[in-house]
Structure formats: C-alpha cells, structure tokens
N, CA and C atoms as an extended XYZ file, in Angstrom:
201
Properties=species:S:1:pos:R:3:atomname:S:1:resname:S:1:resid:I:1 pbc="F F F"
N       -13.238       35.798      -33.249 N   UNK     1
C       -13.692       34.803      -32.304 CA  UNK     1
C       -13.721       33.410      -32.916 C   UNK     1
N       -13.191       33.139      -34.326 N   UNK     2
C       -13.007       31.669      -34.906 CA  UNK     2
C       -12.164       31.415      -34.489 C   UNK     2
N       -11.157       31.366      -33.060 N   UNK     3
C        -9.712       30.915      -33.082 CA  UNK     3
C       -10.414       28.763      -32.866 C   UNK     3
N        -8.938       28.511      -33.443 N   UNK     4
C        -9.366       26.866      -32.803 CA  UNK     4
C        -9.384       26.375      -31.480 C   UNK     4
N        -9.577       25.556      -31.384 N   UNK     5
C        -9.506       24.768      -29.627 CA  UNK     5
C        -8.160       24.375      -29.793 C   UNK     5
N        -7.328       25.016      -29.275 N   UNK     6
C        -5.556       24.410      -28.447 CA  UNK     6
C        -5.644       23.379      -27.765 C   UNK     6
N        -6.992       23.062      -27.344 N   UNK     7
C        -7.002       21.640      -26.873 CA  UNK     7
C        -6.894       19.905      -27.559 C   UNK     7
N        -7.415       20.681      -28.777 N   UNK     8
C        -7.328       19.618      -30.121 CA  UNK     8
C        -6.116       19.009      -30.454 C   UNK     8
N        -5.031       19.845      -30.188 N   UNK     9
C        -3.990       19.771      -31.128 CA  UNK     9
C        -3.036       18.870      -30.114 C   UNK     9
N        -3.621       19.011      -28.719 N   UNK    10
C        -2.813       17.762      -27.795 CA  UNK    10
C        -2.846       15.941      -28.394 C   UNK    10
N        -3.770       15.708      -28.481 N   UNK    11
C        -4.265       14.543      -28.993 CA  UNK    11
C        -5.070       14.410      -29.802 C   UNK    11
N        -4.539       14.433      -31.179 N   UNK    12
C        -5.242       15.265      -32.554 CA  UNK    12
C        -6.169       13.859      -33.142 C   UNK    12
N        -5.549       12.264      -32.622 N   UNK    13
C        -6.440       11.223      -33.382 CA  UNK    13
C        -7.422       10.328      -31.905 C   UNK    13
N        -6.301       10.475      -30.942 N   UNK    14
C        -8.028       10.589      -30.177 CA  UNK    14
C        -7.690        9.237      -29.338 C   UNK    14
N        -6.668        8.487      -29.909 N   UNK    15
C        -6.295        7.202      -28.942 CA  UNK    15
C        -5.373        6.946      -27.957 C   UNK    15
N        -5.100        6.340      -27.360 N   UNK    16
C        -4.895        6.135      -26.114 CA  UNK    16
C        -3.612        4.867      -26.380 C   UNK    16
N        -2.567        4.774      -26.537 N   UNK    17
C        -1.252        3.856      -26.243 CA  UNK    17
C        -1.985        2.623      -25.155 C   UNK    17
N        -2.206        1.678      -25.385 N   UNK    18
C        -2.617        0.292      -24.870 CA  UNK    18
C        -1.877        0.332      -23.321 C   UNK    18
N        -0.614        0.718      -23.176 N   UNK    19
C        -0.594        0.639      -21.927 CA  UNK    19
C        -0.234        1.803      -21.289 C   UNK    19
N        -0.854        2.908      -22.091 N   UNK    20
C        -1.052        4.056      -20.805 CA  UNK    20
C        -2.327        3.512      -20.367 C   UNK    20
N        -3.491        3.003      -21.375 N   UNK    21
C        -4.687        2.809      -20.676 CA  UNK    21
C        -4.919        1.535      -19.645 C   UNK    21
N        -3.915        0.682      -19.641 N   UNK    22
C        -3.741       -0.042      -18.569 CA  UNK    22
C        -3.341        0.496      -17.562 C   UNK    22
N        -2.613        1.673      -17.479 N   UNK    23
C        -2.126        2.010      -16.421 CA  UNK    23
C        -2.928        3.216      -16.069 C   UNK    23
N        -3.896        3.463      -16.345 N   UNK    24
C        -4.783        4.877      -15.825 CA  UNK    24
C        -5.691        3.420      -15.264 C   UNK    24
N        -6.122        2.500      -16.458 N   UNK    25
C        -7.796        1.784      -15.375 CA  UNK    25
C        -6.773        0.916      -14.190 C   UNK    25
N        -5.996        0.904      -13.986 N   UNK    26
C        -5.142        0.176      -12.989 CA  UNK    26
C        -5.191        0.762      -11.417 C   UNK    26
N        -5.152        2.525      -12.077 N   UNK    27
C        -4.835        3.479      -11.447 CA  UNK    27
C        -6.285        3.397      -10.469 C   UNK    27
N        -6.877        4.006      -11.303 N   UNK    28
C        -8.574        4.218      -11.103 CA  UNK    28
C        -9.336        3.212      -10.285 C   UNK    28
N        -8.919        1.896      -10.672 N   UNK    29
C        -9.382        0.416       -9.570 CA  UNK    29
C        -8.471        1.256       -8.397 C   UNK    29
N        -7.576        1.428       -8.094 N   UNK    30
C        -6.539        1.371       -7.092 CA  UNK    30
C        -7.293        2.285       -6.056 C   UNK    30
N        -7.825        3.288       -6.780 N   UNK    31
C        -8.605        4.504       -6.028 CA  UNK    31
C        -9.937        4.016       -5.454 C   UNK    31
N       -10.612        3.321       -6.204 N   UNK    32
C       -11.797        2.485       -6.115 CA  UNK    32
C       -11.742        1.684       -4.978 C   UNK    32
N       -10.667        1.023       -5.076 N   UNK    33
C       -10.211       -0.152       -3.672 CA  UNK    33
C       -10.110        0.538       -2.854 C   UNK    33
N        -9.218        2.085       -2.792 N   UNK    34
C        -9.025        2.572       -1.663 CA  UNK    34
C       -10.295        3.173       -0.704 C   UNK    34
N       -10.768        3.650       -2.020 N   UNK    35
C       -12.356        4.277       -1.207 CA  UNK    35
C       -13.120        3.208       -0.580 C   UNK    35
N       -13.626        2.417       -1.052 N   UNK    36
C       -14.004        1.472       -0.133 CA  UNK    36
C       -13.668        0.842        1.195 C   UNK    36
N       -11.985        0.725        1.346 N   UNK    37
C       -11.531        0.524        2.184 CA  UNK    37
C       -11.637        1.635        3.743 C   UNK    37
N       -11.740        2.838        2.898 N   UNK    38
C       -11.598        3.792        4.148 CA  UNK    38
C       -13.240        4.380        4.385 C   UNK    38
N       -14.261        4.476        3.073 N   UNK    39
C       -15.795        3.818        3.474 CA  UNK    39
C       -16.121        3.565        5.073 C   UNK    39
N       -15.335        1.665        5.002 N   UNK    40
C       -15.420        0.678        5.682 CA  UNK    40
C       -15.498        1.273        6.828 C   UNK    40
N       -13.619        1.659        6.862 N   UNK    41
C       -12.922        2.210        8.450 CA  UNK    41
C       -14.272        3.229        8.797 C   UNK    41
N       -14.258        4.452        7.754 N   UNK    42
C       -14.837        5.409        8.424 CA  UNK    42
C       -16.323        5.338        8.679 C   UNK    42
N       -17.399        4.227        8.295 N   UNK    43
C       -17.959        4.066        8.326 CA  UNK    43
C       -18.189        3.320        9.926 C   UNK    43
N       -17.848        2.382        9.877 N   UNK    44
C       -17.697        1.539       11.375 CA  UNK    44
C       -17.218        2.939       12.469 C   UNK    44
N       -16.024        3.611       12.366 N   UNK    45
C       -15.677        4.633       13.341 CA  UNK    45
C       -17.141        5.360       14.073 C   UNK    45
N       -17.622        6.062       12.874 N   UNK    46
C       -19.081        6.777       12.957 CA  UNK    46
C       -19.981        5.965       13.715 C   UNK    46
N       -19.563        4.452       13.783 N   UNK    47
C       -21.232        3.681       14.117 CA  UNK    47
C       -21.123        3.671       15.435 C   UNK    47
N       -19.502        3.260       15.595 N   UNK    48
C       -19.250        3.194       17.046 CA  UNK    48
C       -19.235        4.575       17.692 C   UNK    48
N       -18.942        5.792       17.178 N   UNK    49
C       -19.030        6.943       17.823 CA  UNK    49
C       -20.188        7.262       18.065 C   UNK    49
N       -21.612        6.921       17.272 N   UNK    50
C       -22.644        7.711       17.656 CA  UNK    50
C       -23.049        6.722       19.122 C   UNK    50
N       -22.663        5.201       19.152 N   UNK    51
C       -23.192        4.371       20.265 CA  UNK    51
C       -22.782        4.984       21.629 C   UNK    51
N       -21.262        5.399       21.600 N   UNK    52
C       -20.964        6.242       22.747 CA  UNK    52
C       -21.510        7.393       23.338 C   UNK    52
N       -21.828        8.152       21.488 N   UNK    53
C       -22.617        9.491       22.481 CA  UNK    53
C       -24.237        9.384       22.782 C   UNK    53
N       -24.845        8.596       22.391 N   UNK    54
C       -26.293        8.180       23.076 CA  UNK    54
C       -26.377        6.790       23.514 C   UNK    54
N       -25.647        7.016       24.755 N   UNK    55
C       -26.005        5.834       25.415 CA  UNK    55
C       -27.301        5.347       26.071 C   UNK    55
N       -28.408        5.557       25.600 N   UNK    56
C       -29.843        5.006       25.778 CA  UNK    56
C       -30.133        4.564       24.706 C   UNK    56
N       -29.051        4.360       23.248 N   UNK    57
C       -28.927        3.371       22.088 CA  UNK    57
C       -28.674        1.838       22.976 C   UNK    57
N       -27.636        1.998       23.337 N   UNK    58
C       -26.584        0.647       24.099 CA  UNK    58
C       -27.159        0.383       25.080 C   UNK    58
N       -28.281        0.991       26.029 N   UNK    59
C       -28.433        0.451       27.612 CA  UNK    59
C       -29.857       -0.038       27.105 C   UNK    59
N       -30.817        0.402       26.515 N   UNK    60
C       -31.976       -0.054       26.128 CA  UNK    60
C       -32.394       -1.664       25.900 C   UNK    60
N       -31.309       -2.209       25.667 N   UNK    61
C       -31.479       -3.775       25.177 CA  UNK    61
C       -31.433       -4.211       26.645 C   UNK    61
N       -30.337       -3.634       27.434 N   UNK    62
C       -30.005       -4.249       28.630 CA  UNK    62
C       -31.345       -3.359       30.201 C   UNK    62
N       -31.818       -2.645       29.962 N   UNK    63
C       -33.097       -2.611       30.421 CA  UNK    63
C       -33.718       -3.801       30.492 C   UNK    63
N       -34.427       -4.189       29.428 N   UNK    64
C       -35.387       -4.753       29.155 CA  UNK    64
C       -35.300       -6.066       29.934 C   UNK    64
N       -34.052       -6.826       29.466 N   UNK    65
C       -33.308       -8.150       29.932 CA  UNK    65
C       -33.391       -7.895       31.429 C   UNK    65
N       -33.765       -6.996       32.625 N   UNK    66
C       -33.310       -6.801       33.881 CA  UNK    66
C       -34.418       -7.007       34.399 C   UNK    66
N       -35.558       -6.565       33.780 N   UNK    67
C       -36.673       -6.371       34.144 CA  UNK    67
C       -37.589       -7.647       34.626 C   UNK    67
C-alpha cells in the first residue's frame, strides 16, 4: 500500500507556463462574466413571472389609487 501518487508525476515542479495561466484566468473571468449575465436575464425573467402569476402583487397599488 506504499505505491506513489501518479498524480505527482504529471506536474512534478508545480508551475504553471505564464501564458497557460493567462489563458485559464482569462478563461475563468469569461465564465464569471457569463454567469452574471444570465443571473441578470434569469433573474428579471423570475421577477416578471412571479408578477403574472399573483396578480394581487400588480393590482394592489392600483386599488388603492381608485379609491
């Protein structure tokens, strides 16, 4: 059960080529931007979907104003 880690022997000193690591944190922002972006969308979608399905959210303001 002493065998070594086969994982070691991939990248035996441990550093990273200057522009692979530009191009992984490049990568990683890219994903970052994207999530946020679809956040946004899917976030707004949800706000407007729940207004449709309880509409005594949306008519409540306009009650009041009638009265």
């Amino acid at each position: 059960m002493n065998e070594s880690n086969p994982f070691l022997a991939i990248e035996p000193d441990g550093m990273c080529p200057p522009k692979l690591r530009e191009q992984l944190i490049a990568e990683i922002d890219l994903i970052r931007n994207t999530m946020t972006v679809v956040e946004l969308y899917v976030g707004e979608f949800f706000k407007a979907a729940s207004v449709l399905a309880d509409p005594s959210v949306s008519t409540s303001g306009q009650s009041s104003s009638q009265s």
